[in-house]
N, C-alpha and C positions, 0 to 999 in steps of 0.2 A: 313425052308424058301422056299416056289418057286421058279420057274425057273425065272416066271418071277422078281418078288422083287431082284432077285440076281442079273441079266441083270442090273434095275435100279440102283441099289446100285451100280455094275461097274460103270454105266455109269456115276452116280453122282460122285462118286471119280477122273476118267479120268477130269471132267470140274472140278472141284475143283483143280487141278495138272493143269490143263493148265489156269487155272483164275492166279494161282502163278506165273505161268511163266510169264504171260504177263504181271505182277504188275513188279514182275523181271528185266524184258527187259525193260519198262517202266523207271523202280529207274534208273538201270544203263546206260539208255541214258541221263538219266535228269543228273546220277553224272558226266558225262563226258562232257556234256553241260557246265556246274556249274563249273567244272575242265578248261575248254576252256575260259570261260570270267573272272575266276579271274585270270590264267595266264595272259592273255591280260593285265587287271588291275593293279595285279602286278606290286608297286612301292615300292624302297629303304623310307623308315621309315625318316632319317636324312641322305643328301649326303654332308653337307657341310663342316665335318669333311677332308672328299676326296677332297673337291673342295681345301679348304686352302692347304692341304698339296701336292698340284697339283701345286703350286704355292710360294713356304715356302714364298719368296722376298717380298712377298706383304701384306699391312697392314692393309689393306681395298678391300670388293668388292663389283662390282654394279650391279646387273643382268640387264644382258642386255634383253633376248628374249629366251623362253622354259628355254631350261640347260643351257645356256652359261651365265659367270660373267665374267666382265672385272674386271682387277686386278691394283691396284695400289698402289704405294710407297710413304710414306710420307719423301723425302728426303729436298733439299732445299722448292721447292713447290711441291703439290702432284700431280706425275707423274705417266701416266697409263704406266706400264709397260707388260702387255698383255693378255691373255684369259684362262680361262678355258674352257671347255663344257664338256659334259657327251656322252662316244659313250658307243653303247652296241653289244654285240656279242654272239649269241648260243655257251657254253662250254660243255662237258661232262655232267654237270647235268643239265644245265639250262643256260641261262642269266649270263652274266659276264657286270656288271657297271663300266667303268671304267675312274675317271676325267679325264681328258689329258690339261694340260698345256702348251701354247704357248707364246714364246716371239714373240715382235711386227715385226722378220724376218721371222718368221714360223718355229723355229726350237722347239721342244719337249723340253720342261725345265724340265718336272716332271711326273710322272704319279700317280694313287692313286687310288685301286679297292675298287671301293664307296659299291657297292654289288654283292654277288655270292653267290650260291649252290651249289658248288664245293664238291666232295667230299675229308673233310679235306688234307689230306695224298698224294693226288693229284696236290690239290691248293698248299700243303707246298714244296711240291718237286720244285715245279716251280718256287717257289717265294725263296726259299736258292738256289737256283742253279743260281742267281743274272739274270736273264731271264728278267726282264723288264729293267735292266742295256740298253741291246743292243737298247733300243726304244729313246734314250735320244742323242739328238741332231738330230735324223734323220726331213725330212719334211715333205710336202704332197705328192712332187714327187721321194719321195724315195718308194724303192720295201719293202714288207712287208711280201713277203713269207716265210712260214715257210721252212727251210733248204737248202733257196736259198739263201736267204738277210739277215735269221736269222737261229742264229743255234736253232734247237730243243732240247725239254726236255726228252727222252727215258722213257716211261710208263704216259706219261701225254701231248700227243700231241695235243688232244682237247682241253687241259685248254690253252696250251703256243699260241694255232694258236688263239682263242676268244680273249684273252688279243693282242695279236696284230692286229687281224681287228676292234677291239676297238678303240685301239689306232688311227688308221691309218682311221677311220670314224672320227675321233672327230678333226683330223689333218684336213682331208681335208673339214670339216663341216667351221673351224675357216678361214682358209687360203681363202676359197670360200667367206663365208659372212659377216666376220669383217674385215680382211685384203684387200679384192679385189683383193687376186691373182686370176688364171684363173688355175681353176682346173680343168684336165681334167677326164670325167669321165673314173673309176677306171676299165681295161680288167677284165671279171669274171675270177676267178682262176683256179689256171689248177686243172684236172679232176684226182684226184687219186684213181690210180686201181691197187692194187697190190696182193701180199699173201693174206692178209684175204678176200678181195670181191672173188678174183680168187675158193678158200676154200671154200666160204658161196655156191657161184654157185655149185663148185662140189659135196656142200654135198645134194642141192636141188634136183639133177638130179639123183645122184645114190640114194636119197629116192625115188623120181618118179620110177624110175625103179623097186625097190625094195617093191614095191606096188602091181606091174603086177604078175597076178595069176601064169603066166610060169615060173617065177624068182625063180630060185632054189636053191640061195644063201640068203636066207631074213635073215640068223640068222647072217654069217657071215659078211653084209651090217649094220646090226643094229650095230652090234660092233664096224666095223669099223669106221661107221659116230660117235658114241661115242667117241670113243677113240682120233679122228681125231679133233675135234672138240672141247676136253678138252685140247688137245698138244697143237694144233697150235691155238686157237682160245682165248682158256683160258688161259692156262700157257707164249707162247713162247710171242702172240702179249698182251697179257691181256686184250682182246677185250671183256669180259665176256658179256652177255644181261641180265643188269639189274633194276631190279623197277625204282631204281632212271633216268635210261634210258627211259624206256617205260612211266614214268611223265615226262618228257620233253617234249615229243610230245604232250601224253592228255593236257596239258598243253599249248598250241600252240606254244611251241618255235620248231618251225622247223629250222634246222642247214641248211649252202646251201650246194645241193644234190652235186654239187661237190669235195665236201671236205669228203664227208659223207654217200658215195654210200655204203658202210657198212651196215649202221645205215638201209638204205634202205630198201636196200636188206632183214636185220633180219623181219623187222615190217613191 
């Protein structure tokens, strides 16, 4: 074969190899596009399972507007005895649905997670650890913090804190616009920065460094951020980066960056 025919033959193969690629780049912008609007779309199949038992007292309900049913008792005559609605809150894998229940004072009667993709063992720790107990009675002007006004679930702090800003959207959605209290809008949450952001940052920089051609330690850096990274990131805090995490975002559920500078930080 020629010098020249061989030149073309490279040359055909090189655009053959970058025709793939751009079909490639192409697929996987369109599957994250496609990943992005059915998240958006993304709706619970049957929520009224969640709403009744949001509510056990009542015998009948009437949708009132979007998610909200007014609820009521058939005792002597049939009396409404108060609301459900549906709030929702980014968890650990996704979206957490959850009814929230209100008598006609504003206090939390019940609560019911209508839908989540939770990862199981997550969800279940949260929910035997009697965690939604503490949400029952509180109002719209009560605090909702996690391990301020509520105690925490230790290995499952994204599922317990979603289930409460659930709660605490769907309190102050009823309170606002069935009741006519005067809801004030909610201060954004305080900003948590502890061990693992403190971690994620350190291991950024000693990689940056550990990049730099004069860096005379790159074997002993690799290990270290390994090591470091599997102790405190994976083992002690259980923060691990994973698929079900990185679908959450393609996905478009973005958690708020306050609660979540972690999450950040990884992606």
């Amino acid at each position: 074969m020629s010098e020249k025919n061989q030149i073309k033959l490279k040359m055909s193969k090189r655009d053959r190899t970058k025709r793939w690629e751009r079909w490639l780049a192409i697929a996987a912008i369109a599957t994250i596009v496609i990943a992005w609007i059915a998240g958006s779309l993304l709706e619970s199949s049957d929520t009224m399972p969640a709403i009744e038992a949001a509510m056990p007292e009542a015998d009948r309900f009437e949708h009132v507007n979007s998610d909200t049913f007014a609820a009521y008792a058939n005792q002597s005559e049939e009396t409404l005895i108060g609301y459900v609605t549906l709030g929702e809150a980014v968890g650990y894998g996704g979206p957490i649905v959850v009814a929230v229940g209100l008598d006609l004072e504003g206090n939390v009667v019940e609560t019911a997670v209508a839908d989540h993709v939770e990862t199981p063992s997550f969800f279940e720790r949260v929910m035997n650890a009697g965690f939604t107990e503490q949400l029952m009675g509180k109002t719209y002007s009560d605090g909702f913090q996690l391990n301020e006004d509520l105690d925490g679930i230790t290995g499952a702090t994204y599922t317990a804190r979603a289930l409460a800003e659930a709660t605490l959207q769907g309190t102050q959605r009823i309170a606002n616009q069935q009741l006519g209290f005067a809801v004030e809008t909610p201060p954004p949450p305080n900003i948590v920065f502890g061990i693992p952001e403190i971690t994620v940052l350190a291991l950024y920089t000693v990689g940056y460094f550990a990049h730099q051609r004069k860096f005379k330690y790159k074997k002993q850096a690799r290990w270290g951020m390994l090591i470091t990274g599997m102790v405190v990131l994976g083992f002690w805090f259980n923060f691990p980066l994973t698929i079900s995490k990185i679908n959450t975002f393609l996905l478009g559920f973005c958690p708020q960056w306050q609660t979540n500078l972690y999450w950040y930080f990884l992606i």
